[in-house]
SEVEX-701287 format. One line per field, with one value per residue: residue number from 1; z, y, x of N, C-alpha, C in turn; residue in one letter. Coordinates in Angstrom, 1 decimal, decimal comma. Example, Ala and Ser with C-alpha at 12.3 -4.5 7.8 and 13.67 -1.06 7.14 Angstrom:
2
seq = 1/2 .
n.z = 7,8/7,1 .
n.y = -5,7/-2,2 .
n.x = 13,2/12,8 .
ca.z = 7,8/7,1 .
ca.y = -4,5/-1,1 .
ca.x = 12,3/13,7 .
c.z = 7,8/7,9 .
c.y = -3,3/0,0 .
c.x = 13,2/12,9 .
type = A/S .
END
This chain:
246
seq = 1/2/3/4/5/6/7/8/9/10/11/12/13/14/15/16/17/18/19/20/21/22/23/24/25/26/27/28/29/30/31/32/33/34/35/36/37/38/39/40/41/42/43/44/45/46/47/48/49/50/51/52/53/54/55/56/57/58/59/60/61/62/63/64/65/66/67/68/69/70/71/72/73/74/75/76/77/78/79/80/81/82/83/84/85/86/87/88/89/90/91/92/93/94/95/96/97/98/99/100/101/102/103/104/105/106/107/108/109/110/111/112/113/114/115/116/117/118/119/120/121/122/123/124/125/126/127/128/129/130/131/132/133/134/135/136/137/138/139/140/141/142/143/144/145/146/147/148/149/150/151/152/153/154/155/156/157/158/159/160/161/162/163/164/165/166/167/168/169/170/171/172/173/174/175/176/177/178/179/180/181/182/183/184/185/186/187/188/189/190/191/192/193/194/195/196/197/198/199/200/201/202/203/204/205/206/207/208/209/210/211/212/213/214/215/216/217/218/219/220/221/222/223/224/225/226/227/228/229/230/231/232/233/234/235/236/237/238/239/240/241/242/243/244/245/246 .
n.z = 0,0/-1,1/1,0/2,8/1,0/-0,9/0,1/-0,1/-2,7/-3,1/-1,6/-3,2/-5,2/-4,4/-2,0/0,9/2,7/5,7/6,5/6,7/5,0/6,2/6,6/7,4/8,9/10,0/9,0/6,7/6,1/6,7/5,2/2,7/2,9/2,9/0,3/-1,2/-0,7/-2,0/-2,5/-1,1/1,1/2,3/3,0/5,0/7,0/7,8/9,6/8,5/8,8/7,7/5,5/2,0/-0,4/-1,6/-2,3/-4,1/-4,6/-6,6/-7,2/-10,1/-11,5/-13,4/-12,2/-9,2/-8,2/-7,7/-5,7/-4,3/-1,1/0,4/3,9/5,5/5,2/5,1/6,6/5,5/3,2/0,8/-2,9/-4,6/-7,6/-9,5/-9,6/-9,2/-8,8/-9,5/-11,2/-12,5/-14,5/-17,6/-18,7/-21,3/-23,1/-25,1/-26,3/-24,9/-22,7/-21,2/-20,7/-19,2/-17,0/-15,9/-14,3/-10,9/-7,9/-5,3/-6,5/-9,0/-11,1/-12,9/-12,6/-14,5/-17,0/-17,3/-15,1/-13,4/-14,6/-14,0/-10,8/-10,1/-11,2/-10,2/-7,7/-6,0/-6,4/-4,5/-5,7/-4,8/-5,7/-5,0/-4,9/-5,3/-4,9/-5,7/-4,0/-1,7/-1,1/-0,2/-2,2/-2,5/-4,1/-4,5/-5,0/-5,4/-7,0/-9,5/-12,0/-14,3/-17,4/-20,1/-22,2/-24,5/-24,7/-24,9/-22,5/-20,5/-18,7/-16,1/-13,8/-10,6/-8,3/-6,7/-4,2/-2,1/-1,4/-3,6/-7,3/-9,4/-11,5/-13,2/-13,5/-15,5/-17,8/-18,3/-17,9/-18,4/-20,7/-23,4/-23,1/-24,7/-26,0/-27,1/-29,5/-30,0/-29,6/-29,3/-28,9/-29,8/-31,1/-29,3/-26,9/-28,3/-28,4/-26,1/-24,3/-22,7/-21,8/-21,3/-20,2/-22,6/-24,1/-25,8/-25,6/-22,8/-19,0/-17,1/-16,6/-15,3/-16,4/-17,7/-19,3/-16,9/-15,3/-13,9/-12,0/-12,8/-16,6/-19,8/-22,2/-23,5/-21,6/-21,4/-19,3/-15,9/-15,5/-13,6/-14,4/-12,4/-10,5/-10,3/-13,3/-16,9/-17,5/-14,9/-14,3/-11,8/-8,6/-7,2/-7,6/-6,7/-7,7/-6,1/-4,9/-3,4/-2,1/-1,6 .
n.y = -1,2/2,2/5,2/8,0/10,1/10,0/11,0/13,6/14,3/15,7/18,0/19,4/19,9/22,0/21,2/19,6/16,9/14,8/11,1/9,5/10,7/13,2/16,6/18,9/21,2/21,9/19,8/21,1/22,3/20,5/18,2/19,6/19,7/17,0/16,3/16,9/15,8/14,0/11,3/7,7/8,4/11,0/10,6/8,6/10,3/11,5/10,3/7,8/4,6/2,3/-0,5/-0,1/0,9/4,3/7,3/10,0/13,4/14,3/16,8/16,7/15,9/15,8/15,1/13,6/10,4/7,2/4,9/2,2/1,7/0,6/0,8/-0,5/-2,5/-1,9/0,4/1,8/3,7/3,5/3,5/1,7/0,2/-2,2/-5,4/-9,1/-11,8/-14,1/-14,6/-14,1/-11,4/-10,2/-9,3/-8,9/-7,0/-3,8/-0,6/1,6/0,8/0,0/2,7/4,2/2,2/-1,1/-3,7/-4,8/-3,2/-3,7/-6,7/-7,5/-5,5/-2,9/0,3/1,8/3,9/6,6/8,1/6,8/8,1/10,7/10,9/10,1/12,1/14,6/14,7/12,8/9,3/6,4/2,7/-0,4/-4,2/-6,7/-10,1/-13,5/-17,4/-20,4/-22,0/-20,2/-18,8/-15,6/-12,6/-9,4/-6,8/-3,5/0,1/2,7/5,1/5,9/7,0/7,4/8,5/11,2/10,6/11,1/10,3/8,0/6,8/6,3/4,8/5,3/3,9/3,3/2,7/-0,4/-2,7/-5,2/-8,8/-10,4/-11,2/-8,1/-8,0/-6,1/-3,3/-3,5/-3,9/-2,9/-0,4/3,2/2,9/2,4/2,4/-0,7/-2,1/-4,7/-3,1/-0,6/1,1/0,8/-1,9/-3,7/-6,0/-7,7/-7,9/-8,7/-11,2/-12,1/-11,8/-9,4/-6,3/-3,6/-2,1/-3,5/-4,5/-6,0/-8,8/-9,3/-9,3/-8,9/-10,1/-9,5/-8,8/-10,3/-14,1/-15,2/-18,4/-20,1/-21,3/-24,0/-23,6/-25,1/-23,5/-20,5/-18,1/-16,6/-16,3/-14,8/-13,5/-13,7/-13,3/-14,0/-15,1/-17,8/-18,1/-18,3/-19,6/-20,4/-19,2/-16,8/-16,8/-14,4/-10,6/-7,4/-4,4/-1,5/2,3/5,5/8,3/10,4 .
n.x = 0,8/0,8/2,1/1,9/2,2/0,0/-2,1/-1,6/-1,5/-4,0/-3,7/-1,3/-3,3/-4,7/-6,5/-6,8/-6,6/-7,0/-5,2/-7,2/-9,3/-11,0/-11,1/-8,1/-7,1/-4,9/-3,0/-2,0/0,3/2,2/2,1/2,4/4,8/5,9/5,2/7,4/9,1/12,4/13,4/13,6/15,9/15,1/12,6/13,3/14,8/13,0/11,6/10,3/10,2/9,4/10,0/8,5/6,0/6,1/5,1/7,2/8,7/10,8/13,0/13,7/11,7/8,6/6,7/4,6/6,2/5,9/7,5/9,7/10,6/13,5/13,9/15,4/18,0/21,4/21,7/19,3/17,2/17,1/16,1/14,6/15,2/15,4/13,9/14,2/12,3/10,8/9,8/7,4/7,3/7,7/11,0/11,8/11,7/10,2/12,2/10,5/9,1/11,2/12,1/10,2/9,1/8,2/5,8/5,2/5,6/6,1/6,4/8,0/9,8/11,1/12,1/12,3/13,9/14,0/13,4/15,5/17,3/16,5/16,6/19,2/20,5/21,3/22,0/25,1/25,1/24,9/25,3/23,9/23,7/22,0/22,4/21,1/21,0/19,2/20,2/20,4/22,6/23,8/25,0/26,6/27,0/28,6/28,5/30,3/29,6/27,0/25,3/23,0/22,7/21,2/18,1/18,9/21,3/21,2/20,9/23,4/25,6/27,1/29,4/31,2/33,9/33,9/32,9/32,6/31,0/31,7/32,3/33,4/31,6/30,3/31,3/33,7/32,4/29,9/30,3/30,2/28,4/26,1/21,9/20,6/17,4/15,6/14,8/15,8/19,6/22,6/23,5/21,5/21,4/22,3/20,3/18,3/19,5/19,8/17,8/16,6/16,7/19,8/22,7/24,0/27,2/28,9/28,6/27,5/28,3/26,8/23,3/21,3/18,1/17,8/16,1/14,0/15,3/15,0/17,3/20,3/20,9/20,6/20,4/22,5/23,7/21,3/20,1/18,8/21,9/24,4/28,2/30,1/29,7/28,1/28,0/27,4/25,6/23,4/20,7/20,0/17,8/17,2/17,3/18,1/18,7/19,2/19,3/21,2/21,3/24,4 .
ca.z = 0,0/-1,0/2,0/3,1/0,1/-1,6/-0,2/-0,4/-4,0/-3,1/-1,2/-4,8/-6,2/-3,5/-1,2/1,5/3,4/6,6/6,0/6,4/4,2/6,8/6,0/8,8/8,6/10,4/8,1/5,8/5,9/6,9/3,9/1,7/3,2/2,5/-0,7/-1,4/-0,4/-3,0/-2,5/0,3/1,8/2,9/4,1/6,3/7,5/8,5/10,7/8,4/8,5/7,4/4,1/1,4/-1,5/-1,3/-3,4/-3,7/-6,2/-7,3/-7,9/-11,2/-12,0/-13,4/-11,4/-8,1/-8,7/-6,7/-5,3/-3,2/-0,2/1,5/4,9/7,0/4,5/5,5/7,0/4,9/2,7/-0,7/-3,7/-5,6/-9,0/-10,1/-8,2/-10,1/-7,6/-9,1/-13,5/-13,1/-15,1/-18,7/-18,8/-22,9/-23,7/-25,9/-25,5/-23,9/-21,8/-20,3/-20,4/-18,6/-16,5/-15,8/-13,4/-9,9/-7,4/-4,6/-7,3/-10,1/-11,7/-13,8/-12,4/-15,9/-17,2/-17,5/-13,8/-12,7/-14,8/-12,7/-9,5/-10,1/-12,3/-9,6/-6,6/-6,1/-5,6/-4,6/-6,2/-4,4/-6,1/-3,8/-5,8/-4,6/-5,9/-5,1/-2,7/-0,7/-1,3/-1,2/-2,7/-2,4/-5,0/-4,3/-6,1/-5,0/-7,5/-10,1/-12,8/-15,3/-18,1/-20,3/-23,4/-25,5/-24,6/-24,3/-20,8/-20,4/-17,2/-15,2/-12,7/-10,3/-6,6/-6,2/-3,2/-1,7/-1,9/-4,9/-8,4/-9,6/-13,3/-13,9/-14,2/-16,6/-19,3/-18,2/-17,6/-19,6/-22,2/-23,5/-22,9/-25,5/-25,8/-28,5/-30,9/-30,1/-28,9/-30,0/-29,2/-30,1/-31,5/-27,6/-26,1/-29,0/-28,3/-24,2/-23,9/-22,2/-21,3/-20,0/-20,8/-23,0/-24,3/-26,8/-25,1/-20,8/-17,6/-16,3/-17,2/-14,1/-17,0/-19,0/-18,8/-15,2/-15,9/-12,1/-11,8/-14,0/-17,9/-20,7/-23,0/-23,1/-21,1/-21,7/-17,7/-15,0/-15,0/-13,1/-14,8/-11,3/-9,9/-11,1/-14,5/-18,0/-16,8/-14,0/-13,4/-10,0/-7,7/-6,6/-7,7/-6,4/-7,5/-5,5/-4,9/-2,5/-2,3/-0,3 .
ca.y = 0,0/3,5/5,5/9,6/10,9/9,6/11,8/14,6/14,8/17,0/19,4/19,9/20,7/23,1/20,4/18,8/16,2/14,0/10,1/9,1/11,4/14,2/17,9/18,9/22,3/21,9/19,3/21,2/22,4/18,9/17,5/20,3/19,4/15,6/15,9/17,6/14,7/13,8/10,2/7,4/8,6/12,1/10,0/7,9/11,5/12,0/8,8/6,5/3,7/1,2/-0,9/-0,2/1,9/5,2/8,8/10,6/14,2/14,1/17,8/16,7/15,6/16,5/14,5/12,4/9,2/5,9/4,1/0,8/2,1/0,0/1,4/-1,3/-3,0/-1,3/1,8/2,3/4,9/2,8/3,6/0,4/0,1/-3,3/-6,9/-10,3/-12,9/-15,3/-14,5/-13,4/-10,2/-10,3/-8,4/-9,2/-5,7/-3,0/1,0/2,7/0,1/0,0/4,4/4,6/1,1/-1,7/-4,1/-4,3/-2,5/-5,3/-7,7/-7,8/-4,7/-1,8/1,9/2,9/4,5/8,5/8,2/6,7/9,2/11,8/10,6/10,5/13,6/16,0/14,4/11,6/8,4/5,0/1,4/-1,9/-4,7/-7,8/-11,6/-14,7/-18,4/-21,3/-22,7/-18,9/-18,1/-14,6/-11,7/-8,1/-5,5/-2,2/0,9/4,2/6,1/5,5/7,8/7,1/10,2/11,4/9,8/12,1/9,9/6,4/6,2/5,6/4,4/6,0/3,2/3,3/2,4/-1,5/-3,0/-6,2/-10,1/-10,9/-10,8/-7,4/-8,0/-4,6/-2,1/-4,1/-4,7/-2,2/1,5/4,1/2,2/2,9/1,3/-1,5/-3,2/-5,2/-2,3/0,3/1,2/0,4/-3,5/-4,4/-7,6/-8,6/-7,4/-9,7/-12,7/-12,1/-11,9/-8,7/-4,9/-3,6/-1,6/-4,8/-4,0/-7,1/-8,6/-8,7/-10,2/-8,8/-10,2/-9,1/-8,5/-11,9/-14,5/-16,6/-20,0/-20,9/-22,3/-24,2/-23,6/-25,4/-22,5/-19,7/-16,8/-15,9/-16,1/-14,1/-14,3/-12,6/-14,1/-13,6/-15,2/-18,8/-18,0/-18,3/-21,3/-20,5/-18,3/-16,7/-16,9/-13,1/-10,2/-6,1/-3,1/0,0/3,8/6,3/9,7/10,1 .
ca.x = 0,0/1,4/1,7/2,2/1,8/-1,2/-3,8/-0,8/-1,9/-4,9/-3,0/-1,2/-4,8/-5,2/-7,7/-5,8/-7,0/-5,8/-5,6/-9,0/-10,2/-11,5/-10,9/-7,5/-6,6/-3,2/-2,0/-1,5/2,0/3,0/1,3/3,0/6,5/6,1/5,1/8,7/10,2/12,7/13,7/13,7/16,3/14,6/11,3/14,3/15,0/11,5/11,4/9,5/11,3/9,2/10,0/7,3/5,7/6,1/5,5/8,3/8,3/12,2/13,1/14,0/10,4/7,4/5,0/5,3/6,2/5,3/8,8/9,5/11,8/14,1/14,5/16,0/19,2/22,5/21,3/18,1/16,9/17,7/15,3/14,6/15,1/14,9/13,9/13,5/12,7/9,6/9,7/6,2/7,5/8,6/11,4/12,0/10,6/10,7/12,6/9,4/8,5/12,2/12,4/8,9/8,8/7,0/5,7/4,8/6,9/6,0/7,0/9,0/9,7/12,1/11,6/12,1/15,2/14,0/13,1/16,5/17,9/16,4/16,7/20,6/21,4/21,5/23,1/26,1/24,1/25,4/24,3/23,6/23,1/21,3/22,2/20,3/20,9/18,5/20,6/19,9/23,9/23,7/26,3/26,4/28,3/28,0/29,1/30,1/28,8/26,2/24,6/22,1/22,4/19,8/17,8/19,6/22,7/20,9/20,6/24,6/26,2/28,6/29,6/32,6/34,3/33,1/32,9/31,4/31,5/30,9/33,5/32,7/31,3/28,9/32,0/34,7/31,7/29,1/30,7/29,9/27,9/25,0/21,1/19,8/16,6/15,6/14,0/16,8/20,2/23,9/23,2/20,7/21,3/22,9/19,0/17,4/20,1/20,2/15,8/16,6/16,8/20,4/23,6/24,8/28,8/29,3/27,3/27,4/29,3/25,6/21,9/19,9/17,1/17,5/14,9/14,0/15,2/15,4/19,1/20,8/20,0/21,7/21,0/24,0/23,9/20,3/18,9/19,4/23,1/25,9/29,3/31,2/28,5/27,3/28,3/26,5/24,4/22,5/19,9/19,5/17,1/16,9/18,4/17,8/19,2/18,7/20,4/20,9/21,9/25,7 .
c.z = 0,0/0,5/1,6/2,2/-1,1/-1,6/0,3/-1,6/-4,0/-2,6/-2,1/-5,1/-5,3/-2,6/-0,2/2,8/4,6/6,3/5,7/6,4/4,8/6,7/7,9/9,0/9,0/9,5/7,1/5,3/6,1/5,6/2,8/1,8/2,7/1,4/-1,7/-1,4/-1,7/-3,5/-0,9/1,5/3,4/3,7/5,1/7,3/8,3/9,6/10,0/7,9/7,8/5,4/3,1/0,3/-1,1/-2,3/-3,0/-5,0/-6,0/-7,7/-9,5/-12,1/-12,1/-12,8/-10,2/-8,7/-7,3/-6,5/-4,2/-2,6/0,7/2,4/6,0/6,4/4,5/5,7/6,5/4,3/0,8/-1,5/-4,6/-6,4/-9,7/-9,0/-10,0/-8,5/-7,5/-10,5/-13,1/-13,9/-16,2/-18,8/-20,5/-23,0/-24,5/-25,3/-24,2/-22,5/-20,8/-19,8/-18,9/-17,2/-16,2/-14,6/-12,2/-8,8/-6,0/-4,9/-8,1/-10,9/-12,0/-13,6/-13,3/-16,0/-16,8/-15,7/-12,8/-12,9/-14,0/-11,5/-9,4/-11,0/-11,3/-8,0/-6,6/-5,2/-5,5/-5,4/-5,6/-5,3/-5,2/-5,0/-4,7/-5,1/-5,3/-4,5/-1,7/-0,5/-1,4/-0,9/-2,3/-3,5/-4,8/-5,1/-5,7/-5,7/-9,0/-10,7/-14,2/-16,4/-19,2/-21,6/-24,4/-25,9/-24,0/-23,1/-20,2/-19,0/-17,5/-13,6/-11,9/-8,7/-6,3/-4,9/-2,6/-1,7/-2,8/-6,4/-9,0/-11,4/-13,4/-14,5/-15,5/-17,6/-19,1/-17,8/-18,1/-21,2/-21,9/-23,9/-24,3/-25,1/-27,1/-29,8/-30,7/-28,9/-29,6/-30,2/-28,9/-30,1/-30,1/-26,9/-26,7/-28,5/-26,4/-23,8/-22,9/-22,1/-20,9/-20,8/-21,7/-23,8/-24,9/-26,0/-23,7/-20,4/-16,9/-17,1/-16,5/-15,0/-17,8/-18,5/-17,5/-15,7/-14,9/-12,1/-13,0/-15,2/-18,4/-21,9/-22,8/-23,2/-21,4/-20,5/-17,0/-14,6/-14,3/-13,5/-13,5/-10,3/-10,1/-12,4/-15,4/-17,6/-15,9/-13,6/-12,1/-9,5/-7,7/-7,1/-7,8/-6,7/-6,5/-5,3/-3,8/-2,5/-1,0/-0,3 .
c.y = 1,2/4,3/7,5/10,3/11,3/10,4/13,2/15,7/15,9/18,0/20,0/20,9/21,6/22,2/19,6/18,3/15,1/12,2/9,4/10,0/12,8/15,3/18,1/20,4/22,5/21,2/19,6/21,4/21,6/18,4/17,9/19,8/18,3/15,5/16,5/16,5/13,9/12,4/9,7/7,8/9,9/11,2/9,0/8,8/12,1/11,3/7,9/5,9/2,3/0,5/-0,6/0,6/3,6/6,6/9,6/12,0/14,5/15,8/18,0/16,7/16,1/16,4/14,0/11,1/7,9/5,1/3,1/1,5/1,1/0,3/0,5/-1,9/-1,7/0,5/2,2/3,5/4,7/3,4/2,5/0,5/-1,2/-4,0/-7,7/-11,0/-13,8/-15,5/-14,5/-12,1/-10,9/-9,0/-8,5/-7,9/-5,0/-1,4/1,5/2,0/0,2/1,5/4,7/3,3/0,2/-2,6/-4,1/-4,1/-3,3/-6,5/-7,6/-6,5/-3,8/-0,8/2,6/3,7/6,2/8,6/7,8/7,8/10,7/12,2/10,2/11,2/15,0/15,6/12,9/10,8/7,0/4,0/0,2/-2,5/-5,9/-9,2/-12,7/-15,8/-19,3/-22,1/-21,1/-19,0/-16,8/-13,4/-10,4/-7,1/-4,3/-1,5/2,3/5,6/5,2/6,8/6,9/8,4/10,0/9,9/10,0/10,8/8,5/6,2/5,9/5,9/5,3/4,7/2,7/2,9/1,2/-1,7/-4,0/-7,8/-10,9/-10,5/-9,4/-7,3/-6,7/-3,9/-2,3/-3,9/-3,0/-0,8/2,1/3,3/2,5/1,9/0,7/-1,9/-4,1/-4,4/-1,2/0,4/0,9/-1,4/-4,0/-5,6/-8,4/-8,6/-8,9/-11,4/-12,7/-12,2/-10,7/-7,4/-4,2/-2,6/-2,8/-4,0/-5,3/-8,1/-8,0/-9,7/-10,1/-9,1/-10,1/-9,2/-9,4/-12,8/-15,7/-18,0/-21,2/-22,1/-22,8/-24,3/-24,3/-24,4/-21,0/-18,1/-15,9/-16,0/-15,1/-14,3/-13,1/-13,7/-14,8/-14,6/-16,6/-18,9/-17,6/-19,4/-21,6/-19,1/-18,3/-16,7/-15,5/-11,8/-8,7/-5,0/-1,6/1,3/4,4/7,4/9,6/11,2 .
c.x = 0,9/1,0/2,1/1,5/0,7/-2,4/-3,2/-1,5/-2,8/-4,7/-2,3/-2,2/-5,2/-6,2/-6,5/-7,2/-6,6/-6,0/-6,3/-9,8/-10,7/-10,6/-9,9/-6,8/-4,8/-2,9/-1,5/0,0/2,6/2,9/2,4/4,8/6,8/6,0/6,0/9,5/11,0/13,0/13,3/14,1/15,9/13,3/12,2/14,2/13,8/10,7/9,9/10,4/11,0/9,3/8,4/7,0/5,3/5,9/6,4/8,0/10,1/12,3/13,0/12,5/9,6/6,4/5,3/5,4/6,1/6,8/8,9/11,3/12,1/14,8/15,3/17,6/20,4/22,6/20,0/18,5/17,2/16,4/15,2/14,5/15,0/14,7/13,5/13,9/11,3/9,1/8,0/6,0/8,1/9,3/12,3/11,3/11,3/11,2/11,9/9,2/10,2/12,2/11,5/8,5/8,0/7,0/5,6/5,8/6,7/6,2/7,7/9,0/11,1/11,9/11,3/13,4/15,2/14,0/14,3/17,2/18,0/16,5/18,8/21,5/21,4/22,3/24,0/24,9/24,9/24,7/24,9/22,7/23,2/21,8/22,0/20,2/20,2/19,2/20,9/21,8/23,9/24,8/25,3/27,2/27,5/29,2/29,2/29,8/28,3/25,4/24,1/21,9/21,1/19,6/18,6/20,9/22,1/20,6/22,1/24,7/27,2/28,7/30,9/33,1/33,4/33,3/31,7/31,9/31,3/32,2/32,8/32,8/30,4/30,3/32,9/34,0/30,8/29,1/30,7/29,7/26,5/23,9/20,7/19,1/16,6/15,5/14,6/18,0/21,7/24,0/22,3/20,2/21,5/21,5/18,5/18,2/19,8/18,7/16,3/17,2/18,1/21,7/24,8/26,1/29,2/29,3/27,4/28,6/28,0/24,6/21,1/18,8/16,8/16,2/15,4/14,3/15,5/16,8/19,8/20,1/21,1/21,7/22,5/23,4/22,7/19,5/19,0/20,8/24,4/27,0/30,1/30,6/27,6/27,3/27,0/25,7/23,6/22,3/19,6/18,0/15,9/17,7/17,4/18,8/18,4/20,1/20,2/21,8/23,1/26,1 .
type = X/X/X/X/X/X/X/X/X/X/X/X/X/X/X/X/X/X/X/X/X/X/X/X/X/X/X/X/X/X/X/X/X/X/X/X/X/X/X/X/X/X/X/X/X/X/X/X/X/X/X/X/X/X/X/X/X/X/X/X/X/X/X/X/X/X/X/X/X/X/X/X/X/X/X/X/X/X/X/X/X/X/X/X/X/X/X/X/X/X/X/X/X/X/X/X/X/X/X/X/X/X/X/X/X/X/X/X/X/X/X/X/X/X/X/X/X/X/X/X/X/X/X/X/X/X/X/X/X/X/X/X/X/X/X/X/X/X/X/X/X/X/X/X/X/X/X/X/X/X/X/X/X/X/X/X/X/X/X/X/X/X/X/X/X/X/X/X/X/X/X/X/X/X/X/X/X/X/X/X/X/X/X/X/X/X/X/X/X/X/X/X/X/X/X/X/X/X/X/X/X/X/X/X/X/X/X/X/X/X/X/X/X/X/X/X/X/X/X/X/X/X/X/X/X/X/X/X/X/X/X/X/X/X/X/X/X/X/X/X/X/X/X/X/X/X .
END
């Protein structure tokens, strides 16, 4: 269930309302403050702490946007950007569908590229990524800085300072390259051969976005695959990206 900010929106339209619906005249300037909030991390800052779906309005943005905050994992205040952890999502898709996102933000889903973009073009943001293998093995790589630039410029990474236990395959293959799906991008053809979404670089070392093939596959390098990580041959389990402002 979205929380704070949901019946914020009407204090936007000039109508502000307290959670169950009744007219509060104090809340307003609370209302107004919250719905400022620019990421998790600031609703951390405001003592909610609990994991969950949240609106956030991103300076950058034109609208509020709806986000899954992870407030309890290594200090909290993460902004989630991907999860696979059950292939009830097809993440075989096309441009728009990656720019703009899809799927459910309590299950399986892509934030959307323009929206990471914005949420890390104006302040230094870290990236954790969570990996999970069906025998519950699980890694950590983290990243001390992370940018997502515009459309203009594909969506290109900026990814740098690893750190974690885990072999770090994203930066070697995946650093300043720019996004492919299937129906546009520089590779294309690696989106169309990989079933998936991602900064591919002839091809990957990363397929966080390939298809679920729950563990070992005998096809090549088209699952969920971290190289570093179980290799080309087995899809994972579990696998979370998220950011935070440092």
């Amino acid at each position: 269930m979205a929380r704070i900010c949901d019946f914020c929106f009407l204090f936007i339209l000039g109508v502000t309302v307290s959670a169950n619906n009744t007219y509060n005249p104090g809340q307003q300037t609370k209302c107004g403050s919250l719905c400022t909030l620019t990421d998790c991390s600031d609703l951390l800052r405001q003592g909610f702490t609990a994991n969950g779906v949240y609106t956030i309005k991103p300076s950058t943005l034109w609208r509020p946007l709806q986000v899954y905050c992870d407030q309890t994992t290594a200090g909290g205040g993460w902004t989630v950007i991907q999860r696979r952890q059950d292939g009830s999502e097809n993440f075989n898709r096309p441009w728009i569908d990656y720019a703009y996102g899809f799927g459910s933000l309590e299950g399986e889903f892509w934030l959307g590229n323009e929206f990471i973009h914005r949420l890390t073009s104006t302040v230094p943001n870290e990236l954790r990524i969570e990996l999970q293998d069906f025998e519950n093995d699980y890694r950590v790589a983290q990243y001390g800085r992370f940018v997502v630039g515009p459309e203009s410029d594909l969506y290109r990474s900026s990814i740098a300072f690893f750190s974690g236990n885990v072999t770090d395959s994203l930066t070697p293959t995946h650093n300043n390259v720019q996004f492919s799906t299937v129906d546009n991008g520089p590779e294309s053809t690696c989106a169309q051969a990989y079933k998936g979404g991602f900064w591919y670089n002839k091809c990957h070392a990363v397929n966080i976005n390939g298809l679920y093939l729950k563990g070992k596959h005998d096809s090549y390098a088209d699952g969920v695959n971290w190289l570093g990580f179980r290799g080309y041959h087995y899809s994972l389990k579990f696998t979370e990206m998220k950011i935070r402002p440092h």
